[in-house]
C-alpha positions in Angstrom: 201.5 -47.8 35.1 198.4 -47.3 32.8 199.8 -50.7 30.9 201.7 -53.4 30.8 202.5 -53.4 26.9 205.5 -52.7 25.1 204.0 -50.9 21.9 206.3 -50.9 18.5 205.9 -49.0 15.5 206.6 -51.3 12.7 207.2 -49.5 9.6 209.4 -52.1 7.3 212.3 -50.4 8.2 215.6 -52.3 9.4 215.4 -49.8 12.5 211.9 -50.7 13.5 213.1 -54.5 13.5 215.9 -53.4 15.7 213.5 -51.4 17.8 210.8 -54.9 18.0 214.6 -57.1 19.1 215.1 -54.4 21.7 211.5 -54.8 23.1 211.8 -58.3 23.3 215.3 -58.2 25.0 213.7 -55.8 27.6 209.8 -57.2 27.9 210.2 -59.1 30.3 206.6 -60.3 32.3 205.7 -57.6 29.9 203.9 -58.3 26.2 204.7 -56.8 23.2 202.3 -55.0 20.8 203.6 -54.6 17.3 201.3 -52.0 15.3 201.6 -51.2 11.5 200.0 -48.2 10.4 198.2 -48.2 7.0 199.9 -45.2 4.7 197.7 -42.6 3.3 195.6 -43.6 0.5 193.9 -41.4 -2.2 190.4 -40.4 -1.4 188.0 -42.5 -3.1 186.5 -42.0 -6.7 184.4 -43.5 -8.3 185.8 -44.9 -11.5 189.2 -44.9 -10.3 191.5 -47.7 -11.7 192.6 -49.1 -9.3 189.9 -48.8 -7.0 190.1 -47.5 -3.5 189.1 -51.3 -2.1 191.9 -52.7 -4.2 194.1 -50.4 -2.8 193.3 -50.6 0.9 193.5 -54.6 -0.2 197.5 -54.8 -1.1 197.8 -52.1 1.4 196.8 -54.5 4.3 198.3 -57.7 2.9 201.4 -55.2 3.3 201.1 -54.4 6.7 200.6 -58.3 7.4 203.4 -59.2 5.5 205.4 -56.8 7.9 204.0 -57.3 11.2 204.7 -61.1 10.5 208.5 -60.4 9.8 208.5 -58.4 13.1 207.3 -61.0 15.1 209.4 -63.3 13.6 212.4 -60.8 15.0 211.0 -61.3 18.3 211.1 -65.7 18.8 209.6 -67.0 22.1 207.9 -63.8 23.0 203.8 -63.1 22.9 203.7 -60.6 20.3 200.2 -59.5 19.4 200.2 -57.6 15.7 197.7 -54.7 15.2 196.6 -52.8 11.7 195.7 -49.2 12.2 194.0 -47.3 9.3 195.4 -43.7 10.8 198.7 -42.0 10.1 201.4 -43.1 11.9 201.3 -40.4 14.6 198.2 -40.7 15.0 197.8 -44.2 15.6 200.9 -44.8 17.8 199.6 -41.6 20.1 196.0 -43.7 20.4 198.0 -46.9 21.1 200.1 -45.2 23.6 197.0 -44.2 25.7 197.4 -48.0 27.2 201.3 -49.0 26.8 203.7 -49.1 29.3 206.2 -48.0 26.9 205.8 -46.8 23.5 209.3 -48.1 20.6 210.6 -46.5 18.1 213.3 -47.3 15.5 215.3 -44.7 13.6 215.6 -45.1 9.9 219.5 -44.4 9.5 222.7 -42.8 10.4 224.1 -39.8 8.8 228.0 -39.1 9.1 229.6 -38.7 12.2 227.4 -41.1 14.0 223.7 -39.1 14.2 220.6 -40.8 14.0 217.8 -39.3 11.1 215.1 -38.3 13.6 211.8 -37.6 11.9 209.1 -35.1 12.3 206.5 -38.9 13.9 209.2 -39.6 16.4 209.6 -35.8 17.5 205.9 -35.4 17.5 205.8 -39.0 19.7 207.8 -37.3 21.8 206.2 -34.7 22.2 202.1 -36.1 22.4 202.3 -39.5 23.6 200.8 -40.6 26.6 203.4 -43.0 28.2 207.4 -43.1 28.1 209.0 -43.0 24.6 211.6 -45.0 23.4 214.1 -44.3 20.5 216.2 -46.9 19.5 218.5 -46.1 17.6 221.0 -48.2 14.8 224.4 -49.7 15.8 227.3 -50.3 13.9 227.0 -53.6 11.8 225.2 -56.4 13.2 225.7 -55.1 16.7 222.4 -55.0 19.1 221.8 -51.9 21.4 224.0 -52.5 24.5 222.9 -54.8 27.1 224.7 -54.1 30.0 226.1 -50.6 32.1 224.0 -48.3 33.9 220.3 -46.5 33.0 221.4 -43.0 32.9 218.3 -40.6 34.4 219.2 -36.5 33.6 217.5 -34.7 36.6 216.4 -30.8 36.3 215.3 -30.5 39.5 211.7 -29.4 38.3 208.4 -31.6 39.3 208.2 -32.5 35.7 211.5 -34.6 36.2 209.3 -36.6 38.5 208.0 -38.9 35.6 211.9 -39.5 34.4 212.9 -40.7 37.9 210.1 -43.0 37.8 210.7 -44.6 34.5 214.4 -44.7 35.5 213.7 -46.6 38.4 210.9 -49.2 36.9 213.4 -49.7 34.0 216.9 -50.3 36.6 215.0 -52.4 38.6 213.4 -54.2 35.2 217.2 -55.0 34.4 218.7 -55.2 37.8 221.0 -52.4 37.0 222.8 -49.5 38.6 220.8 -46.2 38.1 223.0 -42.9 38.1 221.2 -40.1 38.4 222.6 -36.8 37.0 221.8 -33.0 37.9 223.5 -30.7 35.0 224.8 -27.1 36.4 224.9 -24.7 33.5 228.0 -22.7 34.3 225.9 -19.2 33.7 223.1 -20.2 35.9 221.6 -17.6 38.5 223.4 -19.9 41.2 227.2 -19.3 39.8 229.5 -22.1 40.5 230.9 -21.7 44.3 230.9 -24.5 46.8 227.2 -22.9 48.0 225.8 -23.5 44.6 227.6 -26.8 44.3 225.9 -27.5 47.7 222.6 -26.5 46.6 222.9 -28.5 43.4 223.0 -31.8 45.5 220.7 -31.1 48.0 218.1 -30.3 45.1 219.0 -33.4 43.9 218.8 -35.5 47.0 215.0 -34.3 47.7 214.1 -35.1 44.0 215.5 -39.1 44.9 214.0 -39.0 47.9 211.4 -41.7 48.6 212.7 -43.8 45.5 215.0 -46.1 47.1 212.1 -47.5 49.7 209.8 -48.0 46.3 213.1 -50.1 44.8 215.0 -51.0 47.0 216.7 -53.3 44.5 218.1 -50.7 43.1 221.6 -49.4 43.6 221.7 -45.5 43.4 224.8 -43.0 42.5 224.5 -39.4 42.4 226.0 -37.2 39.8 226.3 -33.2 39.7 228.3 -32.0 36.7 228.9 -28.6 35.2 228.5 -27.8 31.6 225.2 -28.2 29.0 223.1 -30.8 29.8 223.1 -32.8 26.2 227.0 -32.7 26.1 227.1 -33.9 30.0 224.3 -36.8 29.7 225.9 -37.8 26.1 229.2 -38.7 28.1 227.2 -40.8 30.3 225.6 -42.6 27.6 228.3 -43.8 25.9 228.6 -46.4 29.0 225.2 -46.8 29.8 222.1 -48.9 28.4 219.6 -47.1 28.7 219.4 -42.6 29.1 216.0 -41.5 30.6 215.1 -37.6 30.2 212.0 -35.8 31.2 209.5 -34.7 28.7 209.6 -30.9 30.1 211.5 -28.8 32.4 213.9 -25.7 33.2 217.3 -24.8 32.7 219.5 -27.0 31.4 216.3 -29.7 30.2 213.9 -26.7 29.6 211.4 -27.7 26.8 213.0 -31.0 26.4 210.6 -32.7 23.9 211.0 -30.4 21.1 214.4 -28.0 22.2 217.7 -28.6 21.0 219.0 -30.6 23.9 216.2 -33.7 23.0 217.2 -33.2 19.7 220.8 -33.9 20.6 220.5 -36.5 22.9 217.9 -38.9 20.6 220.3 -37.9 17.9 223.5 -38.4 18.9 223.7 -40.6 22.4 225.0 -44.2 21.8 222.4 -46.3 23.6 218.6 -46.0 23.7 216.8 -43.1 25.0 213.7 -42.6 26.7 211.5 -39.3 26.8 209.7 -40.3 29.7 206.4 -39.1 29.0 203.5 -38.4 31.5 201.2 -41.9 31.6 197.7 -41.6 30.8 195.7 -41.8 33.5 
């Protein structure tokens, strides 16, 4: 692990508070970092009323006044607070360069239970350079869950490596069962005889293998199911505390931090969800 931070976005919102109560719940031996980035301001001029000091003045009194109402959300826990004069993106893909884990809050639900996902998060998704988690709002006053499973979706590619890993670290983190699940797409080259079904797990058993000697804390089950991937992993969420998906892959995961089925899964799955990024190095 390149870090040993927990690195929040802290935007104001009532999601990013949820996201910097979920950090603490999870941190652990592990710190928090709680980073405000300054919004864009105009370009300076001259005889500009106000001026472009005055601005950048209430715009960082702002960002204090946030990050102190973060760490107030976060009691008991050694929360450092950082301004960052970049755009969000920008400065959260910097500060993941030497996090553990980067959080993220989502600003709503729309009907139907689907979490507004914004063009920073899908781009943190897509750039940052550790594991990236989305946590999304609950129902009233109701926290993430606490307690079932971490749920880890397994392609079967080496780029589902990383989302093994980060499943593991974080079951073993919470002393949790880990279920790992291998999606079959029921038009795949393979078809869907006992041979393929066969194939499926061995696949999956050679991705686990070494894992359980690095944790062997960690209680493992073994999952092979048949249909699209978001539709079978969002079923397993719905139990689960935690869902952990590669950043990249094939088949059923194929281009998984932009495609439709990381769309549906940090849209739609009922606990938090973690594109498991590749660590800076």
């Amino acid at each position: 692990m390149s870090g040993t931070e927990l690195v929040v976005g802290v935007d104001g919102s009532a999601g990013a508070l949820g996201a910097v109560r979920w950090a603490a719940r999870v941190a652990r031996a592990r710190r928090l970092r709680l980073v405000h980035a300054l919004p864009e301001l105009p370009a300076p001029y001259p005889r500009a009323d106000p001026t472009y000091e005055e601005l950048l003045e209430v715009a960082g009194g702002q960002a204090r006044v946030l990050l102190a109402e973060a760490r107030d959300a976060a009691p008991g826990i050694d929360a450092e607070t950082v301004v960052r004069p970049e755009r969000p993106a920008d400065a959260l893909v910097t500060e993941s360069g030497g996090a553990a884990m980067l959080v993220l809050g989502t600003p709503g639900l729309r009907p139907l239970g689907r979490v507004l996902v914004g063009s920073v998060t899908v781009a943190l998704a897509a750039h940052a350079r550790c594991p990236v988690a989305l946590i999304r709002p609950h129902a009233g006053e109701d926290e993430p869950p606490a307690e079932g499973p971490v749920v880890v979706g397994i392609d079967g590619s080496p780029a589902s490596e990383e989302a093994i890993a980060v499943g593991f670290e974080e079951a073993s983190w919470r002393g949790a069962r880990l279920i790992a699940v291998h999606c079959r797409h029921r038009d795949g080259w393979w078809g869907t005889g006992p041979a393929a079904a066969e194939y499926a797990r061995e696949l999956l058993a050679q991705r686990l293998a070494g894992w359980g000697e690095k944790y062997p804390d960690v209680v493992v089950d073994r999952e092979v199911v048949t249909g699209r991937a978001a539709e079978r992993l969002l079923d397993f969420a719905d139990r689960a505390q935690l869902l952990v998906v590669g950043s990249r892959g094939r088949g059923g995961l194929g281009g998984l931090a932009l495609g439709s089925t990381s769309q549906a899964l940090m849209s739609y799955a009922l606990c938090p969800v973690v594109v498991a990024r590749p660590r800076a190095k």
